[in-house]
KEMARZA-351355 format. One line per field, with one value per residue (C-alpha): residue number from 1; residue in one letter; x, y, z; chain. Coordinates in steps of 0.25 Angstrom, whole numbers, plus 5000, padded with zeros to 4 digits. Layout:
k c(NUM, ...)
r c(A, ...)
x c(X, ...)
y c(Y, ...)
z c(Z, ...)
c c(A, ...)
This chain:
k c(1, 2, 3, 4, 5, 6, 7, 8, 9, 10, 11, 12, 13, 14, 15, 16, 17, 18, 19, 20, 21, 22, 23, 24, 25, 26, 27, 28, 29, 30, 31, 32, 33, 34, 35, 36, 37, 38, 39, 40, 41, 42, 43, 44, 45, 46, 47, 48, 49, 50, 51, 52, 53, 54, 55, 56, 57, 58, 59, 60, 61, 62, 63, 64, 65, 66, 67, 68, 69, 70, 71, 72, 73, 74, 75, 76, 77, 78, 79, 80, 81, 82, 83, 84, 85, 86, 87, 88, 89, 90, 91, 92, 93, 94, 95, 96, 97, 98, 99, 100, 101, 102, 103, 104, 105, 106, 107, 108, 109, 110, 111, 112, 113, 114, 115, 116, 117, 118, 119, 120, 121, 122, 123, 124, 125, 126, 127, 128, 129, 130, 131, 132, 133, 134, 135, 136, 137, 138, 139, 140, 141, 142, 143, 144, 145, 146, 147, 148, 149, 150, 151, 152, 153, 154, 155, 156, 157, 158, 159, 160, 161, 162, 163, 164, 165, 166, 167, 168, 169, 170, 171, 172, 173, 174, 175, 176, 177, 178, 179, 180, 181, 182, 183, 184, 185, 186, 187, 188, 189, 190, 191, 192, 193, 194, 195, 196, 197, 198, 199, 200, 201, 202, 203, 204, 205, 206, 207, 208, 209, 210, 211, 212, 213, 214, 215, 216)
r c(X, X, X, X, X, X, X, X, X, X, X, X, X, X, X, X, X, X, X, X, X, X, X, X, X, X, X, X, X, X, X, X, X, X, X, X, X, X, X, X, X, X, X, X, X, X, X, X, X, X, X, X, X, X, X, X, X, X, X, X, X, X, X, X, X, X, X, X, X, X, X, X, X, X, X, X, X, X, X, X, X, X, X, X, X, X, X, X, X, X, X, X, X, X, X, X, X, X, X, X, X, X, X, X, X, X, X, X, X, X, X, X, X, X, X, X, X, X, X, X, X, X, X, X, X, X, X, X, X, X, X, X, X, X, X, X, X, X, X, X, X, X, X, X, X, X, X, X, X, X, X, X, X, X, X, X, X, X, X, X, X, X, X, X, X, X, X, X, X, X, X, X, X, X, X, X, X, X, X, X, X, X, X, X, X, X, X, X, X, X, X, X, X, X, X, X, X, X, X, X, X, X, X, X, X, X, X, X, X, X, X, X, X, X, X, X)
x c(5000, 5006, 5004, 5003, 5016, 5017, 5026, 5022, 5020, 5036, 5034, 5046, 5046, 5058, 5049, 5048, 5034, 5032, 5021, 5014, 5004, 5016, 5026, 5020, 5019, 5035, 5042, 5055, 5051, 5046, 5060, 5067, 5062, 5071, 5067, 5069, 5073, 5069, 5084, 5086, 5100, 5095, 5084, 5093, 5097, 5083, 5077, 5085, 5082, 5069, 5070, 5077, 5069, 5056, 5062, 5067, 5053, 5045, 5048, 5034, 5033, 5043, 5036, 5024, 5034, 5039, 5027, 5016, 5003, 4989, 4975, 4962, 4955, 4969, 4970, 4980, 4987, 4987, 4976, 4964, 4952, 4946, 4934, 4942, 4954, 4942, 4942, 4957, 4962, 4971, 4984, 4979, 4977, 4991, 4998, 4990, 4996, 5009, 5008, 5005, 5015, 5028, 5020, 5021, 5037, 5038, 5030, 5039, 5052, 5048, 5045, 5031, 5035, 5041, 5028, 5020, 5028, 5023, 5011, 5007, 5005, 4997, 5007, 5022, 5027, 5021, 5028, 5042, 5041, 5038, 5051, 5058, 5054, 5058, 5072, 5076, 5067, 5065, 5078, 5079, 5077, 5089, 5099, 5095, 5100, 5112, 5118, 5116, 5126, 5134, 5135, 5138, 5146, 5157, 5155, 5156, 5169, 5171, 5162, 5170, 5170, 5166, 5174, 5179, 5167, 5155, 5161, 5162, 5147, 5142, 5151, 5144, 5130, 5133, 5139, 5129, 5117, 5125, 5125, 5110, 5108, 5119, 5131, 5139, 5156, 5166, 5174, 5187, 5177, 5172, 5186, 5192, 5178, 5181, 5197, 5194, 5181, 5191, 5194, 5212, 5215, 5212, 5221, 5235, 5226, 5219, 5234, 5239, 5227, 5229, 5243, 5246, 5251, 5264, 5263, 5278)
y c(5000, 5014, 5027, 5041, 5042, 5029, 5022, 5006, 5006, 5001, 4990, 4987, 4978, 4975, 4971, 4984, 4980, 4979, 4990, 4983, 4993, 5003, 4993, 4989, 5005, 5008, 5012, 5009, 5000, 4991, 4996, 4991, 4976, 4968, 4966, 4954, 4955, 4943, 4938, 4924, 4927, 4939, 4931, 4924, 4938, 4943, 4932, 4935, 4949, 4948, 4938, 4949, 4960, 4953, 4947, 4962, 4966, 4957, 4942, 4938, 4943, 4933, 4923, 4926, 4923, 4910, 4904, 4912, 4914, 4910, 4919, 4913, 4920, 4925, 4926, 4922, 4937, 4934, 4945, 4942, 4951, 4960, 4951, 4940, 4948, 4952, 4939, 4941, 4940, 4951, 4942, 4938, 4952, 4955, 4943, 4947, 4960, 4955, 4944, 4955, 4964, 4954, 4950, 4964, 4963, 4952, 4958, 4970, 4961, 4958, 4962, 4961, 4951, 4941, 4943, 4939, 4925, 4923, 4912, 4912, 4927, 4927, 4926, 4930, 4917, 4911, 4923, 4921, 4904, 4909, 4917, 4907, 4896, 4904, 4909, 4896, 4884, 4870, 4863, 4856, 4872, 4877, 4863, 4867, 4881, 4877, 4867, 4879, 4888, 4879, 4876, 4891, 4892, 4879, 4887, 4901, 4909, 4925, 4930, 4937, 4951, 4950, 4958, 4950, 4959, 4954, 4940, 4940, 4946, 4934, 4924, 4929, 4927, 4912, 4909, 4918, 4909, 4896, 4900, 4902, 4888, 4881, 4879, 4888, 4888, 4889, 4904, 4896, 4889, 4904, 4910, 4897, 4898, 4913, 4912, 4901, 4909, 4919, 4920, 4918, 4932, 4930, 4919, 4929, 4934, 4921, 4914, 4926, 4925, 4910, 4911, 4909, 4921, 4921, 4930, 4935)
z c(5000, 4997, 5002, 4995, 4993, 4986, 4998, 4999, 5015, 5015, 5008, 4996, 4987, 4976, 4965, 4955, 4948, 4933, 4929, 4918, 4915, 4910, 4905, 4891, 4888, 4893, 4880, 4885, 4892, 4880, 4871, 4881, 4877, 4870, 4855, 4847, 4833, 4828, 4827, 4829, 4835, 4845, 4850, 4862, 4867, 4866, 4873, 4884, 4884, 4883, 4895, 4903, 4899, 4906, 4918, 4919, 4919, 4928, 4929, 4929, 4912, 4910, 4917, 4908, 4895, 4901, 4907, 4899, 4903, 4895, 4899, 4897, 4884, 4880, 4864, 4854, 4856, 4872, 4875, 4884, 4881, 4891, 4892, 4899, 4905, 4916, 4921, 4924, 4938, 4943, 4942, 4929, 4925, 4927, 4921, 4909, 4910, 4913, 4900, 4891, 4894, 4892, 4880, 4876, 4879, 4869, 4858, 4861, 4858, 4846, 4833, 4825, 4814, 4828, 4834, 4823, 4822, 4836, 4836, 4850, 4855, 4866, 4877, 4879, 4883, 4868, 4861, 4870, 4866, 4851, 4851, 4858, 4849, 4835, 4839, 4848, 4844, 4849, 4850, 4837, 4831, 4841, 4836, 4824, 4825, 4833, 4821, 4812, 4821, 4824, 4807, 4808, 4819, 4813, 4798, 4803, 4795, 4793, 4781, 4769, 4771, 4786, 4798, 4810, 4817, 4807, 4809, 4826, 4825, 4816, 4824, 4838, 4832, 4829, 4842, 4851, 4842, 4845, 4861, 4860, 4855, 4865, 4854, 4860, 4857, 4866, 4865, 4858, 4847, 4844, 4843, 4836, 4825, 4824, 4820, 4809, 4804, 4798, 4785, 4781, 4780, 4796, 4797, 4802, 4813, 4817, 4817, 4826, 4835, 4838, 4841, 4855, 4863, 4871, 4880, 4888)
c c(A, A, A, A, A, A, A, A, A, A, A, A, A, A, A, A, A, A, A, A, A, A, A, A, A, A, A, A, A, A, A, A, A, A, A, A, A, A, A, A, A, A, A, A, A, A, A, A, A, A, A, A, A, A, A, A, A, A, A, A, A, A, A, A, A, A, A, A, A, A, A, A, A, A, A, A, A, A, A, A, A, A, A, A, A, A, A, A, A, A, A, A, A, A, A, A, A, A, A, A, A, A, A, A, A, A, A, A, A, A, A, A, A, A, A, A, A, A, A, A, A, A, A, A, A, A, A, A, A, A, A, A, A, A, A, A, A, A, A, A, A, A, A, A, A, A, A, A, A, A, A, A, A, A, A, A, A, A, A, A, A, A, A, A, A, A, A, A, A, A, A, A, A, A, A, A, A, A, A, A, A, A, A, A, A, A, A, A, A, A, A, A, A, A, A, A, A, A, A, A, A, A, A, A, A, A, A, A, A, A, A, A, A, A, A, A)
């Protein structure tokens, strides 16, 4: 109970609430969502922003993208009518609210030609298993793509006309999709993969850089 001035009676707490009735209209707070590209080799990274962002938010959003939540009457977008949303109880009333709002976040994350590949829209845990589903796969689809970076990784060499910059950047792509799918390298595979990806004029350099240093 507060008084006039706004003071609690004394009592503290160290949870800061989630206002849910400004959240959805904060402007910065809505850029600051992390947005999803539609990148097959960003999706890792914004999975686990995305995971961050929430959990920065209030736990109890992502519980409602890892659990999901089904209402009675609820159509295929995931809205209940006014009609039946009477019949709600207070709690149900807010978890409603709070379904809707990190559903916002998700939609927020991406853009409208992603959204419109989504089947199931009615709840964020569906669009978050939709995502998942097309960037990772089953396990036969993740050995699938494995095989092929590994096939890139064993045949990868410098392109004609490429800086050693252009070649690193490629090379780091490769190795950070082959982490993601648990066929990761060791550090000495990557630097023994990337001296023998370089083209002969390289080869004085490579030589000089393999030789062992005596130090007096």
């Amino acid at each position: 109970m507060t008084d006039a001035a706004g003071n609690d009676g004394g009592k503290k707490s160290n949870e800061i609430p989630f206002d849910y009735d400004t959240s959805s209209n904060d402007k910065k707070s809505s850029d600051r969502i992390p947005f999803f590209n539609g990148n097959p080799t960003s999706y890792p990274f914004w999975k686990t922003r995305m995971y961050s962002y929430i959990i920065g938010i209030d736990i109890d959003l992502w519980d409602l993208v890892e659990e999901g939540v089904v209402f009675d009457n609820m159509d295929k977008e995931g809205v209940v009518s006014h009609l039946h949303r009477k019949s709600f109880t207070p709690s149900q009333k807010l978890e409603y609210k709070k379904h809707h709002n990190v559903k916002g976040m998700m939609t927020n994350a991406i853009s409208h030609d992603e959204y419109l590949k989504i089947v199931d829209k009615r709840t964020a845990k569906s669009i978050w298993e939709s995502l998942k589903s097309k960037y990772e796969g089953n396990k036969q689809v993740r050995e699938a793509k494995a095989n092929l970076l590994v096939h890139q990784y064993e045949l990868f060499k410098m392109k004609d006309g490429e800086d050693i910059e252009a070649m690193f950047s490629r090379f780091q792509i490769l190795v950070s999709g082959l982490q993601v799918l648990d066929k990761s390298y060791t550090t000495t595979d990557h630097v023994r993969k990337i001296l023998r990806s370089l083209p002969p004029k390289w080869r004085p350099k490579v030589t000089a850089f393999q030789k062992p240093k005596i130090w007096i």
